[in-house]
Backbone as CSV, one residue per row, in Angstrom:
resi,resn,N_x,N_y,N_z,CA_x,CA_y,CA_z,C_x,C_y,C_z
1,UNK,2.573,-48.111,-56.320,2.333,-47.191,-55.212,1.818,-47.995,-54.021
2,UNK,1.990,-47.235,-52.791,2.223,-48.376,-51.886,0.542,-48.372,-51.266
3,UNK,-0.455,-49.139,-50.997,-1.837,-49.300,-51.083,-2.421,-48.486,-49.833
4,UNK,-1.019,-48.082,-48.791,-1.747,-47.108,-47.901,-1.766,-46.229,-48.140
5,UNK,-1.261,-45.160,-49.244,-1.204,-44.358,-49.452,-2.372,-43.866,-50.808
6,UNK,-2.610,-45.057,-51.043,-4.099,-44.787,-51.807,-4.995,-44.693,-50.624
7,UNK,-5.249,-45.195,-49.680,-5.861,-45.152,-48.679,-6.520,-44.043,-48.369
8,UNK,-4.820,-43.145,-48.302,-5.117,-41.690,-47.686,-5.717,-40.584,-49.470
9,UNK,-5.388,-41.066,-50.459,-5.874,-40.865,-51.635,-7.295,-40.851,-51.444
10,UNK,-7.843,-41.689,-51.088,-9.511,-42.081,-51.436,-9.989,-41.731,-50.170
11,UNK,-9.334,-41.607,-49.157,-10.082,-40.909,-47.840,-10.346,-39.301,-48.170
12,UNK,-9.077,-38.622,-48.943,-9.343,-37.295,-48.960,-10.141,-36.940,-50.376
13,UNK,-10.292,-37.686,-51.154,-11.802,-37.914,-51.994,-13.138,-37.864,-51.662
14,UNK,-13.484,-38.985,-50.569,-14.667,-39.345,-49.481,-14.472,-37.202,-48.920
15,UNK,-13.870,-36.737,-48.448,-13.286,-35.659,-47.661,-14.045,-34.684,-47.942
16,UNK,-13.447,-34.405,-49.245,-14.772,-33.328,-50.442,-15.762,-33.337,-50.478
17,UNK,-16.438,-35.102,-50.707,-17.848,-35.433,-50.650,-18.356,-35.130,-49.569
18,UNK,-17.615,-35.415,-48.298,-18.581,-34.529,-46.972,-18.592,-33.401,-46.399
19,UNK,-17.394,-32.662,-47.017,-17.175,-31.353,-47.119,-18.255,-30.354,-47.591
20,UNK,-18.553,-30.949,-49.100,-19.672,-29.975,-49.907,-20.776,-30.612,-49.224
21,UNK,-20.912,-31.772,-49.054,-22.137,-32.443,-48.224,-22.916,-31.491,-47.112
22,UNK,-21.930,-31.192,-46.284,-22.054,-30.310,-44.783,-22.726,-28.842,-45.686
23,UNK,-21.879,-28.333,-46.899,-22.660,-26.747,-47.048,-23.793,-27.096,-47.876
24,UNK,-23.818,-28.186,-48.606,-24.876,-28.155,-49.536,-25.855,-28.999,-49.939
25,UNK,-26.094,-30.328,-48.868,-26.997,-31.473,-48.343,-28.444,-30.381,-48.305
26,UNK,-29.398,-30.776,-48.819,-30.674,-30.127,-48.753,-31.894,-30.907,-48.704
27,UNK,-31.768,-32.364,-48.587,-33.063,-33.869,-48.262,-32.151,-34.823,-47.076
28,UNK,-32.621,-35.351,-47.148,-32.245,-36.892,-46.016,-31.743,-37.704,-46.566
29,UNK,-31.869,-37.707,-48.341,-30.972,-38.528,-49.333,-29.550,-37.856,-48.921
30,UNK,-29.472,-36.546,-49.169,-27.948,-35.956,-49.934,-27.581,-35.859,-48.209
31,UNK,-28.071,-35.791,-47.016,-27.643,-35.700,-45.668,-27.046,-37.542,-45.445
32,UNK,-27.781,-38.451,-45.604,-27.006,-39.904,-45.952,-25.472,-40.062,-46.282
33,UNK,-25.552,-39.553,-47.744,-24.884,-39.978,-48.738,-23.757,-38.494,-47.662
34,UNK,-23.979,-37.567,-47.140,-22.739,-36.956,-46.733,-22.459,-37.531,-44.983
35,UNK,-23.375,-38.278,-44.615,-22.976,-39.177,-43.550,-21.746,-40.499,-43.761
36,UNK,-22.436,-41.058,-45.012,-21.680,-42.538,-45.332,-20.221,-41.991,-45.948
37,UNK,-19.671,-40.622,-46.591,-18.661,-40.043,-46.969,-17.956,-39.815,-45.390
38,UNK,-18.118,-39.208,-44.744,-18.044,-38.863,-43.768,-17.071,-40.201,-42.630
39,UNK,-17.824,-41.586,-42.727,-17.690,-42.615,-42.021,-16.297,-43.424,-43.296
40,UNK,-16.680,-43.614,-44.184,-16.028,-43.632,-45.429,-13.842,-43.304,-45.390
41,UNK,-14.343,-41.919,-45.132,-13.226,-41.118,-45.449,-12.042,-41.572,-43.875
42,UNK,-12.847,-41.115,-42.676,-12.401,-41.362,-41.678,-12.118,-42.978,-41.610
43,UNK,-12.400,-43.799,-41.774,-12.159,-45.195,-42.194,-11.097,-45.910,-42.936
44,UNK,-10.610,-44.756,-43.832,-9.480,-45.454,-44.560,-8.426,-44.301,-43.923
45,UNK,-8.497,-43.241,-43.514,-7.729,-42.445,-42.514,-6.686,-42.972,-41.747
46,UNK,-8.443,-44.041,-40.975,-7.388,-44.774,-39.660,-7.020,-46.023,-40.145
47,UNK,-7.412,-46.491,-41.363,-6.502,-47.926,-42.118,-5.465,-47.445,-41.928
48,UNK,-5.237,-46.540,-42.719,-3.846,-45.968,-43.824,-2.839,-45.667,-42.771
49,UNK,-3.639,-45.131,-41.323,-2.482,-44.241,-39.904,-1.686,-45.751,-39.402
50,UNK,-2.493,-47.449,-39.890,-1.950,-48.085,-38.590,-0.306,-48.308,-39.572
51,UNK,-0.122,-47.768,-40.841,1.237,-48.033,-41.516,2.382,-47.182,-41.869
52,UNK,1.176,-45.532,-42.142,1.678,-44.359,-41.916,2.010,-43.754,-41.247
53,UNK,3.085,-42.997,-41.118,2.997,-41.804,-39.969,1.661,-40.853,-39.824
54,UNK,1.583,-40.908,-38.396,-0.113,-40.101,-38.359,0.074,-38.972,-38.553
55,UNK,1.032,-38.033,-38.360,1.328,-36.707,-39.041,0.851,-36.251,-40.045
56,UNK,2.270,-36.943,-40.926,2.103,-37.109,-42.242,0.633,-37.594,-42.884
57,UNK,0.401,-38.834,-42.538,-0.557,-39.225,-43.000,-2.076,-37.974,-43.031
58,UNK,-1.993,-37.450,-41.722,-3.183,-36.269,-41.745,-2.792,-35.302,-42.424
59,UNK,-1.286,-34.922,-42.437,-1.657,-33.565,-43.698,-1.582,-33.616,-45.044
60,UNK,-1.088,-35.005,-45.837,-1.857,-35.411,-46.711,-3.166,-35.459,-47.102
61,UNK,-3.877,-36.211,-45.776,-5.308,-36.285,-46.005,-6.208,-34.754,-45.974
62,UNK,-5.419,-34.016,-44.973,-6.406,-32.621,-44.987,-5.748,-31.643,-45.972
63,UNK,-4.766,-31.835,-46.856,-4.158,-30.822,-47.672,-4.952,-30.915,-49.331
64,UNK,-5.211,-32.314,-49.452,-5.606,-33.055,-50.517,-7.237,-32.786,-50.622
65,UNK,-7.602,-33.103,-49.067,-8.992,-32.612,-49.021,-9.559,-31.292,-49.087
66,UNK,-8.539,-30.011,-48.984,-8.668,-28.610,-48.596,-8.785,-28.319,-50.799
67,UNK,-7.371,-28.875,-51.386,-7.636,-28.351,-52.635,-8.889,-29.018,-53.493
68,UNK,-9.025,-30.060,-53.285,-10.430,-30.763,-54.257,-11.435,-29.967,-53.461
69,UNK,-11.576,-29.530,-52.571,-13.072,-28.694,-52.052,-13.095,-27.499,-52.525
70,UNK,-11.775,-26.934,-53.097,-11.552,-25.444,-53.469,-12.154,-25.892,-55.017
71,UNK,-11.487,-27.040,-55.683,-11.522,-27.344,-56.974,-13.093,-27.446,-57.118
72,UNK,-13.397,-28.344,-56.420,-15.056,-28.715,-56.343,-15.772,-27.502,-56.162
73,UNK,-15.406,-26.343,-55.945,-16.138,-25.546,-54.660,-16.820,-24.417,-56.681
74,UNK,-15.219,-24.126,-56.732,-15.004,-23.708,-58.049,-15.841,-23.526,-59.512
75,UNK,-16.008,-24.975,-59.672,-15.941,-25.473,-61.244,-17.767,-26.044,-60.741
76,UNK,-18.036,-26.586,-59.895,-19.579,-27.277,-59.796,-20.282,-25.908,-59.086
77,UNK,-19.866,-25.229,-57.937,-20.724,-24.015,-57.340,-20.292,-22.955,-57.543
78,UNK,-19.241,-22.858,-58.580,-19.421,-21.149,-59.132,-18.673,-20.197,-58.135
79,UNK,-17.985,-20.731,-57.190,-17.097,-20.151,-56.499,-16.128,-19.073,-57.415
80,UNK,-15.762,-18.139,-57.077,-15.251,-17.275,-57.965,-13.690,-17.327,-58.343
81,UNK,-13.168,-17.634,-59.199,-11.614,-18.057,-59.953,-10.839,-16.864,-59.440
82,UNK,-10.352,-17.196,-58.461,-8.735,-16.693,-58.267,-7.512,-16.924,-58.149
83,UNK,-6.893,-16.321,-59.401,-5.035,-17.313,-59.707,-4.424,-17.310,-58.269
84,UNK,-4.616,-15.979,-57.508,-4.123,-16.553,-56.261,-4.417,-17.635,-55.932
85,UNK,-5.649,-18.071,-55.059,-6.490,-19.346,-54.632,-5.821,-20.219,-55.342
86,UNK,-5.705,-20.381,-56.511,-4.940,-21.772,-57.280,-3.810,-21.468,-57.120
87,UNK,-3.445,-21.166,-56.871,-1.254,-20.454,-56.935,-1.312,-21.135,-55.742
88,UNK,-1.987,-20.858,-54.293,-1.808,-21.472,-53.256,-2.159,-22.447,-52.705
89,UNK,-2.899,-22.939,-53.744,-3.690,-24.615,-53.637,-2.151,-25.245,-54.327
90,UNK,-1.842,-25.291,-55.883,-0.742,-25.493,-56.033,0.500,-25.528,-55.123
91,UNK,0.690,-24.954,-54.332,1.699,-24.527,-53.611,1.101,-25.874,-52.446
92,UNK,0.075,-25.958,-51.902,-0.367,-26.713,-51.202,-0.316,-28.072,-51.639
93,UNK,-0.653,-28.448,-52.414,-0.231,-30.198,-53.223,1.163,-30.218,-53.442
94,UNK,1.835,-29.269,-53.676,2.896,-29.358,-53.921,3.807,-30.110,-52.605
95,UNK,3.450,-29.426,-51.588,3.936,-29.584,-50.265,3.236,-30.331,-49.622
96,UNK,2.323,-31.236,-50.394,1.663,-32.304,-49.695,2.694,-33.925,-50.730
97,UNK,2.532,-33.436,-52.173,3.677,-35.030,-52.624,4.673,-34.860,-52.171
98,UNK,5.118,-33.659,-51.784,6.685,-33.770,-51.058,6.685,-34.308,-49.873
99,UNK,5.577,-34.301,-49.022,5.728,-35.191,-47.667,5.439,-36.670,-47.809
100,UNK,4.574,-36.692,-48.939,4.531,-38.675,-49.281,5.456,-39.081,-50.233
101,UNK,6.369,-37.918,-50.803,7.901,-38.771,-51.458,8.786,-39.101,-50.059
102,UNK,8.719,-38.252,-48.959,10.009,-38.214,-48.293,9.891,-39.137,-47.029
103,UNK,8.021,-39.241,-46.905,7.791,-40.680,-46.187,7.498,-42.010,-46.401
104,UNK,8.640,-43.289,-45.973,8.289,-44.036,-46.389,7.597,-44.945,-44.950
105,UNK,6.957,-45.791,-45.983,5.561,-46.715,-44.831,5.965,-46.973,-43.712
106,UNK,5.696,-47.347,-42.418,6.549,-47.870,-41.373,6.160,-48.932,-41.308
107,UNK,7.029,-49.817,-40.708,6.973,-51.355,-40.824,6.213,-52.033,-39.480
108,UNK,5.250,-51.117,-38.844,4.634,-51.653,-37.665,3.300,-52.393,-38.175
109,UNK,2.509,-52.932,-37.362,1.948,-53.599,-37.177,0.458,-53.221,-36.788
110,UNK,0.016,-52.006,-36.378,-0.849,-51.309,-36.147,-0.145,-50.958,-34.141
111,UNK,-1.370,-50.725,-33.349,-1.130,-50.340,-32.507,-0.103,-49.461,-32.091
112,UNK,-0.332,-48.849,-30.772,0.401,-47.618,-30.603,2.128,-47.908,-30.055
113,UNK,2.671,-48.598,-30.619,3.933,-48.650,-30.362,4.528,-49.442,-31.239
């Protein structure tokens, strides 16, 4: 697999962590640790954009990040189980590997042209 696309993998990981961070940070430890996610995530974002299409590359990163926060949101805070909600998270990953099968890396160099 091609290493920018883990990129955007582990950015929308970091994603979750500052996601639940923002609703549920409650010391200056867990406000940190959802700062350094935060810097983290956006960091391999803009690695991953100077090879990816930035499109693509963002709705990977925010599609990926939208279902692990539902998943996370779920199973750790008791968020309440609805087959819908997963039917359309499904539906949502679904239509997120279909945009990183059908894009491949671009051969630039970084910068905007």
């Amino acid at each position: 697999m091609n290493k920018y696309w883990n990129m955007i993998f582990l950015a929308a990981a970091f994603e979750v962590g500052w996601v639940v961070g923002l609703s549920h940070a409650y010391n200056v430890f867990t406000w940190i640790l959802t700062g350094i996610c935060i810097y983290v995530s956006f960091h391999f974002l803009i690695m991953a954009s100077s090879r990816l299409p930035v499109g693509t590359a963002y709705a990977v990163f925010a599609g990926l990040g939208t279902a692990g926060t539902v998943i996370v949101e779920i199973f750790i805070f008791g968020e309440p189980f609805q087959l819908a909600k997963i039917l359309l998270i499904a539906l949502l990953v679904t239509g997120v590997f279909g945009l990183k099968t059908v894009t491949p890396a671009a051969e630039k160099k970084g910068g905007l042209g």
